[in-house]
DRENTORMI-369426 format. One line per 10 residues: number of its first residue (from 1); their letters; for each residue x, y, z of C-alpha. Coordinates in steps of 0.5 Angstrom, whole numbers, plus 500, padded with zeros to 3 digits. Layout:
<zases>
NUM> A> X,Y,Z; ...
</zases>
This chain:
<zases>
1> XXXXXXXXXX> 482,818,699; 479,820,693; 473,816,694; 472,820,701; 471,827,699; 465,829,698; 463,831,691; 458,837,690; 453,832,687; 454,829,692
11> XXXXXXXXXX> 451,832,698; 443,833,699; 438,837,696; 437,841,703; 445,843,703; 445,844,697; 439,849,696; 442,853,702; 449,854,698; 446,857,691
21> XXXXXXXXXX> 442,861,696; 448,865,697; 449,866,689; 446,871,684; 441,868,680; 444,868,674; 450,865,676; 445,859,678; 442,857,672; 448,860,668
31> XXXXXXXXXX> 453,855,671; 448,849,673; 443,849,668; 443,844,663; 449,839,668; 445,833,669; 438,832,670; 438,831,679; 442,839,679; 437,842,672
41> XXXXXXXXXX> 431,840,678; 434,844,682; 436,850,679; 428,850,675; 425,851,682; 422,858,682; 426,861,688; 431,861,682; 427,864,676; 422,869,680
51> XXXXXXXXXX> 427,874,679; 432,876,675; 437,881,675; 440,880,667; 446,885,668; 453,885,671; 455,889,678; 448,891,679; 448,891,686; 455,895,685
61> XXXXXXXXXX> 451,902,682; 455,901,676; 450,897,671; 453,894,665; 452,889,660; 451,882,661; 459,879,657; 457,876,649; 457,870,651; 453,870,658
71> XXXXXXXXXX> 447,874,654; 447,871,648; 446,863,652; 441,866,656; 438,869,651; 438,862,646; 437,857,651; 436,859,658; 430,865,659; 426,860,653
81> XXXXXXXXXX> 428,854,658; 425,858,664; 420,863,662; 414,861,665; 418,862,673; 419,869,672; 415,874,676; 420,880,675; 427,882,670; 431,887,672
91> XXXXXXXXXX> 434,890,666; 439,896,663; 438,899,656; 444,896,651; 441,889,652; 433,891,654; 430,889,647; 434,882,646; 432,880,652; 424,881,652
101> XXXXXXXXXX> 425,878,645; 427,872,646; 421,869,649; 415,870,651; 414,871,658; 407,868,660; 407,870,669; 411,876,668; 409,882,672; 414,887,674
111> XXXXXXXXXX> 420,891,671; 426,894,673; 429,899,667; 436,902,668; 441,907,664; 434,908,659; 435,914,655; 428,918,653; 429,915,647; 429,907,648
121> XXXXXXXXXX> 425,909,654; 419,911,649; 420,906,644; 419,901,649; 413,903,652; 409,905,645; 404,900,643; 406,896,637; 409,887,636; 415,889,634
131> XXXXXXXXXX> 417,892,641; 417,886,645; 415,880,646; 411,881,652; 403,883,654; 403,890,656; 397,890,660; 400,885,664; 406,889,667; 404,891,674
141> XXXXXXXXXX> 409,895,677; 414,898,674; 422,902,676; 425,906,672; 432,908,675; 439,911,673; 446,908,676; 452,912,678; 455,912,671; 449,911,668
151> XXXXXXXXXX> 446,915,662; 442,921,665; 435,920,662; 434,928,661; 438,935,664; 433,938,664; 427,938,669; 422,932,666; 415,935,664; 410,930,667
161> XXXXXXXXXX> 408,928,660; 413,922,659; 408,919,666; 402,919,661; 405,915,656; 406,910,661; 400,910,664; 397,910,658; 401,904,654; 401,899,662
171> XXXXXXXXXX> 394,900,663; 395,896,669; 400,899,672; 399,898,679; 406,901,682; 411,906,680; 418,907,682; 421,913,677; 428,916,679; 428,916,686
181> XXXXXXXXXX> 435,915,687; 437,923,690; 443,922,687; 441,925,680; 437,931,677; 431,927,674; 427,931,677; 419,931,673; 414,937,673; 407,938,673
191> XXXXXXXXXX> 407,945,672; 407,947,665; 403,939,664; 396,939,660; 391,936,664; 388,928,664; 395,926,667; 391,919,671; 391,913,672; 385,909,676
201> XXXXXXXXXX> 390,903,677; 396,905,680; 396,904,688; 403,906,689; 407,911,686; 414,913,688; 418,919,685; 423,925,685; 420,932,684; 421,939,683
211> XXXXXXXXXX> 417,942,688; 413,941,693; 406,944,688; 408,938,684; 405,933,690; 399,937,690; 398,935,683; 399,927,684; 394,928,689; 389,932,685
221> XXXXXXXXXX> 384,926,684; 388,924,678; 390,918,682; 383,916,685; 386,909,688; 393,912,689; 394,909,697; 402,910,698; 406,916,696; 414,916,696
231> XXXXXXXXXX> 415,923,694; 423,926,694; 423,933,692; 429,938,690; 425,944,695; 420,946,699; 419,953,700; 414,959,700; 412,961,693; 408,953,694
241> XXXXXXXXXX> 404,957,699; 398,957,694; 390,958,695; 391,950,694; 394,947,699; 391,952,704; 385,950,701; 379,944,702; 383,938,697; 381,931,700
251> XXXXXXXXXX> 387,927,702; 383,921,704; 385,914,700; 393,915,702; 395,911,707; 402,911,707; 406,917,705; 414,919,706; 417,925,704; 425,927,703
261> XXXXXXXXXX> 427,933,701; 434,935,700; 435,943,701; 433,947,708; 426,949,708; 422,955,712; 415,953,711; 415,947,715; 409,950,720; 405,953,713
271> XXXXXXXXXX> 405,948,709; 408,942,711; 404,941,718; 397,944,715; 398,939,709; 399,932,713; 393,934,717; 389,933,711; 391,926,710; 385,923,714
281> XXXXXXXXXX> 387,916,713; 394,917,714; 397,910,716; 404,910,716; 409,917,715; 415,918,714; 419,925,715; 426,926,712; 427,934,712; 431,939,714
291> XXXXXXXXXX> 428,945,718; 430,953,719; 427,954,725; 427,961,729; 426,959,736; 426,952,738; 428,945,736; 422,940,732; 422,935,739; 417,930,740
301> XXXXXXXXXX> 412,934,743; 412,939,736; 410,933,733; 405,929,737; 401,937,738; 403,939,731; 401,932,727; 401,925,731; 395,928,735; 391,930,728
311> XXXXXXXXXX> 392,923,725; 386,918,729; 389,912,724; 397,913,725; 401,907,727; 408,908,724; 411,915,724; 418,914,722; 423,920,722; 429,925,721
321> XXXXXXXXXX> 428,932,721; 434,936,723; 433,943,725; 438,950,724; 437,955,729; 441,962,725; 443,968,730; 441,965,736; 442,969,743; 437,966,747
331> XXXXXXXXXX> 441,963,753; 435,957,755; 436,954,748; 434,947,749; 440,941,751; 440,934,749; 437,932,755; 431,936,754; 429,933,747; 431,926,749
341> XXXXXXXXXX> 425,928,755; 420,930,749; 420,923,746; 419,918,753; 412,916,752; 414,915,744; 413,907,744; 416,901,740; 422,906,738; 429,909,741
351> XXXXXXXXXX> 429,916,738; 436,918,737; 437,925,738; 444,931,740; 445,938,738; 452,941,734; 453,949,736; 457,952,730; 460,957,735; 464,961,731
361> XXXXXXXXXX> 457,962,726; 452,963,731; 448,956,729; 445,951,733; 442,944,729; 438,939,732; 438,932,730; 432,927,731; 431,921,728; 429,913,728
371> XXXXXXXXXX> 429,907,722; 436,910,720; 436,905,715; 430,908,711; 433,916,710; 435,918,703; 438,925,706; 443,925,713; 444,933,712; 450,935,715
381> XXXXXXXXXX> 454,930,719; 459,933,724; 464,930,730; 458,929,734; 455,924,729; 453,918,733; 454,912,728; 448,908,726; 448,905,718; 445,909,713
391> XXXXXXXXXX> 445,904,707; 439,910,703; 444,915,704; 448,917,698; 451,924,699; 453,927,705; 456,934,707; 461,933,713; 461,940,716; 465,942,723
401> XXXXXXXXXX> 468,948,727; 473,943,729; 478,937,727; 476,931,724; 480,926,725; 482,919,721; 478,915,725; 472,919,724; 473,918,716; 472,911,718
411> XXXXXXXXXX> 467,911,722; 463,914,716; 465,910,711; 462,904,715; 456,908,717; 454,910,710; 457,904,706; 454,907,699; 456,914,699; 458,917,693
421> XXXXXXXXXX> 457,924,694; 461,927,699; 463,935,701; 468,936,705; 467,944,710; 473,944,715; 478,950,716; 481,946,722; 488,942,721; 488,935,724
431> XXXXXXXXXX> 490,935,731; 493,927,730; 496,927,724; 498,920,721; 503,922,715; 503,914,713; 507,916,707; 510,908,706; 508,902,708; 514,902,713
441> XXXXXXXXXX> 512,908,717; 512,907,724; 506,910,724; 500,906,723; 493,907,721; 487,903,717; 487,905,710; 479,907,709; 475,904,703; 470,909,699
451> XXXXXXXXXX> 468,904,694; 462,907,691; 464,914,691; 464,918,685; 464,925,686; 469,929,693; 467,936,693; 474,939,698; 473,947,695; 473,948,704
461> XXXXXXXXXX> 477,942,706; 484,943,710; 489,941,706; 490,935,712; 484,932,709; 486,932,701; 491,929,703; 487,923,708; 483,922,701; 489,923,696
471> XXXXXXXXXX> 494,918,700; 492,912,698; 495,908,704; 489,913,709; 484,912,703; 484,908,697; 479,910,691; 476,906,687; 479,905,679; 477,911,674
481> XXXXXXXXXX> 470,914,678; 471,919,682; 471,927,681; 474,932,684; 472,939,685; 477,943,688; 482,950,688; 489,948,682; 493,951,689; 490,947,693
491> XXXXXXXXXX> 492,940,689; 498,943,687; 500,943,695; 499,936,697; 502,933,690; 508,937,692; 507,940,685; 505,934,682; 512,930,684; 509,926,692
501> XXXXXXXXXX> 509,918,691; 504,917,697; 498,921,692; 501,919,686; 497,912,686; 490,915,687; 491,921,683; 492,916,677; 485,913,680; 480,919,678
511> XXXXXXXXXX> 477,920,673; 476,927,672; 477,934,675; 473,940,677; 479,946,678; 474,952,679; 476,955,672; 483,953,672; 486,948,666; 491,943,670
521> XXXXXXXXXX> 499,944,667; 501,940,662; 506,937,665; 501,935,670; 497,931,666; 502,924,666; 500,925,674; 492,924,672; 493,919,666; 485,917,666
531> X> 483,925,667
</zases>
C-alpha cells in the first residue's frame, strides 16, 4: 500500500504547476526552493518571481512583516537566487530597505509601497547609493499606499510637494497610484503648491484629492503625455466655480477618466458637466457621485443630452450616480420604471436603478449604477439595496425610516466583503428580533462575519442594532480591531451595565472606544480588556 500513494514529487509537471497556482508566491519559493533540482526548475519559472507580495496578510488589509526567519532566507539566499525574474515587489515600511539591499534586481519595474511614513518615503526616493540597490530610472509604475492599521503617511492635507520629489528622482515614472484608498485622509493639495510640478513621462496617475481645483491643476499642462486619470476627491462644490474651469483649458490627451467623490455635490450641471465636455478625446468615463438635485433624477436621457452626446470618441461610460431630492412636493416625481424606461437603447449593459422615499424627512434618492465591482463609494444603502458585490467599496452608511432586519446585516456582509467603515442610522426596532442569547436557544439565526471592519459608527442605531453587532452568536468581529463610536448609555443598556454574557465576548474584542466625551466606568473596564 505504501508503494501506491502517489507522492507529490510524483505527479506530472502540468498538475503540479496547477496546484502552486493557488499558492501565494512566496509560500512557493519560500517551501520548494532549494528541495531538489526537478522542483527548483519548477519553482524558478517566472510565473512564480514576476511578482512578489514580501509581506504577511496583504490581501487582508492589515499589512505586517514577513516573521525573522522568512525575511531573513529571502533576504540571504532566495531574492539573490531569483532577482533577474522579478518585474514588480510589493513592499511595507520596516522591511523595505532590507529587501532592495539584498540584491540587484536588473528587470525590476514597478513598486508597491505600504505603511510608508513621510520620513522613510523620502529617504527612498532621494538620490543616493546607500538608499537601495536599484537603478531609479528604471522604475516605471509606482504605488504608494496605507493599510487598515497601517501608519498614516500625514494628518494634514499633504502639499503636492512630495509628488515633485518623485517626479524628480523616478524620471521615468510612467504610472502613479498615491493613496487612493477612500478609507483614509491622505489627501494631497495643489493650492499653496509653487509652480514647475510636471512630469513628461507619466502616462497614468491615480490620486486622492482635495477639491475638485486640484484636478484642474493636473491637467494644467504639467502632465503633457497624462492620458489616464483616476481621481478620488473629498468634495466637489461651488467655490471650485473658477474662471478656470468655466474657461478655455484644453483636455485633449485624456482617454480614460474616472472620478469618485465622496460627499454630496450641488454643482453637477456647473462644473461636472461643462468640464467633461472638454475632454475631446475622451475614451472611457467613469462616474461615482452623489448628487443634489432639485427637480428631477439624473437618468439616462440626463446623460446621454448632457455627456454621451458631447464626447464622438466614448465606448465605456461606467457609472454610480445617486441623486437626492430635498423638500419635494411635486406629485408626478419619476418612478422606477420611468428611470429603467431612460436606459433601453443603452447597449452592452443592465443598468441597475430604484428609488428610496424618506417619508418622514421629505426626501427622495435615486440610484443608478453599472460594473458595481469598480465603485469606490455606495452612499447610502437601505431596505431596497438590491444586492450585487461591491469589493472597492470601504465605508457605507446604512440609513433608513424602517426596520432593518438580521437577514439584511448578511446580505451587506456578502455584498460588500471588505467593509471597514460602517454607519448605522436607524430609529426603528427590529420587527423580527432573534434574541440568540445561547447556543441552545430554539431560535436560529446565521452569525454574520465582518472580518475587515475596523470602525462601527452607532450614535443613531436602535439599541436592537448594537446588540446584532455586540452579540457575538448574531455578529462576530474581528480580534482587537475595531472602534467604536457611541452614546456611554447607549453601551450601558446592551451590556446590561456591563454584566450580559451574550456581548461580553465581542466587547472583549474591540480595540477602542468613542463615548461622545464621556470615560468608560472603571469597573467597566475588565469588561473591554484590549480598549
Amino acid at each position: 500500500m505504501e508503494h501506491s500513494l502517489v507522492q507529490f514529487n510524483d505527479l506530472p509537471d502540468e498538475i503540479l504547476m496547477i496546484i502552486l497556482k493557488k499558492l501565494w508566491n512566496i509560500q512557493v519559493l519560500y517551501s520548494l526552493i532549494g528541495v531538489n533540482k526537478r522542483l527548483n526548475a519548477i519553482v524558478h519559472d517566472p510565473i512564480f518571481s514576476n511578482r512578489l507580495t514580501l509581506m504577511k496578510d496583504f490581501s487582508a488589509y492589515s499589512i505586517d512583516r514577513l516573521p525573522d526567519s522568512i525575511l531573513e532566507r529571502f533576504c540571504s539566499e532566495i531574492l539573490p537566487e531569483i532577482h533577474h525574474n522579478i518585474k514588480w515587489i510589493n513592499l511595507e515600511s520596516s522591511s523595505m530597505k532590507r529587501i532592495l539591499l539584498a540584491t540587484n534586481y536588473p528587470n525590476l519595474y514597478g513598486l508597491g509601497l505600504y505603511d510608508i511614513e513621510i520620513e522613510t518615503f523620502l529617504s527612498l526616493v532621494n538620490d543616493g547609493s546607500s538608499s537601495t540597490s536599484i537603478d531609479k530610472s528604471q522604475i516605471l509604475a509606482l504605488v504608494i499606499g496605507c493599510s487598515t492599521y497601517g501608519k498614516i503617511i500625514s494628518t494634514n492635507n499633504m502639499n503636492a510637494t512630495i509628488l515633485a520629489h518623485i517626479f524628480t528622482t523616478l524620471s521615468n515614472l510612467q504610472c502613479l497610484s498615491f493613496c487612493p484608498s477612500s478609507t483614509w485622509n491622505n489627501l494631497l493639495s495643489f493650492v499653496n503648491s509653487s509652480p514647475g510640478i510636471n512630469s513628461s513621462t507619466l502616462l497614468e496617475l491615480d490620486v486622492r484629492l482635495v477639491c475638485f481645483s486640484d484636478c484642474l491643476y493636473i491637467l494644467d499642462g504639467g502632465f503633457s503625455n497624462l492620458h489616464t486619470l483616476h481621481i478620488d476627491i473629498k468634495c466637489i462644490k461651488s467655490s471650485d466655480l473658477t474662471d478656470r474651469n468655466q474657461g478655455t483649458l484644453s483636455i485633449p490627451n485624456i482617454k480614460c477618466f474616472s472620478v469618485h467623490c465622496e460627499q454630496t455635490t450641488n454643482v453637477y450641471h456647473e462644473i461636472i458637466v461643462p468640464f467633461l465636455r472638454r475632454m475631446s478625446n475622451l475614451e472611457k468615463l467613469s462616474l461615482n457621485l452623489d448628487i443634489s438635485v432639485r427637480n428631477t433624477f439624473i437618468d439616462g436621457n440626463d446623460l446621454k443630452q448632457n455627456i454621451i452626446n458631447h464626447l464622438s470618441l466614448l465606448k465605456r461610460f461606467e457609472f454610480h450616480i445617486c441623486s437626492n431630492i430635498y423638500n419635494s412636493n411635486q406629485i408626478h416625481l419619476q418612478s422606477k420604471e420611468d428611470i429603467q424606461h431612460t436606459f433601453r437603447d443603452f447597449k452592452d449593459d443592465q443598468v441597475i436603478s430604484y428609488i428610496d422615499h424618506f417619508e418622514e424627512r421629505e426626501w427622495r434618492l435615486c440610484h443608478i449604477y453599472l460594473n458595481p465591482e469598480k465603485l469606490r463609494y455606495y452612499y447610502l444603502v437601505t431596505n431596497h439595496f438590491p444586492g450585487g458585490l461591491f469589493t472597492c467599496v470601504r465605508k457605507i452608511t446604512l440609513k433608513e425610516e424602517h426596520p432593518f432586519e438580521h437577514e439584511f446585516f448578511l446580505r451587506i456582509a456578502q455584498s460588500f466583503p471588505f467593509i471597514t467603515f460602517l454607519t448605522i442610522e436607524n430609529s426603528k426596532s427590529q420587527n423580527n428580533k432573534l434574541s440568540k442569547e445561547s447556543e441552545n436557544n430554539n431560535q436560529v439565526c446565521s452569525t454574520i462575519k465582518y472580518p475587515y471592519l475596523t470602525a462601527l459608527t452607532l450614535y443613531f442605531a436602535h439599541d436592537d442594532y448594537i446588540e446584532e453587532f455586540l452579540i457575538h452568536t448574531k455578529i462576530c468581529l474581528p480580534d482587537n480591531t475595531v472602534h467604536i463610536n457611541i452614546y456611554l448609555e447607549q453601551l450601558e443598556r446592551v451590556t446590561y451595565n456591563f454584566t450580559r454574557d451574550a456581548t461580553r465576548i465581542n466587547c472583549a474584542k474591540l480595540r477602542s472606544l468613542c463615548l461622545n466625551g464621556y470615560r468608560l466606568p472603571e469597573y467597566a473596564k475588565n469588561y473591554f480588556p484590549n480598549v
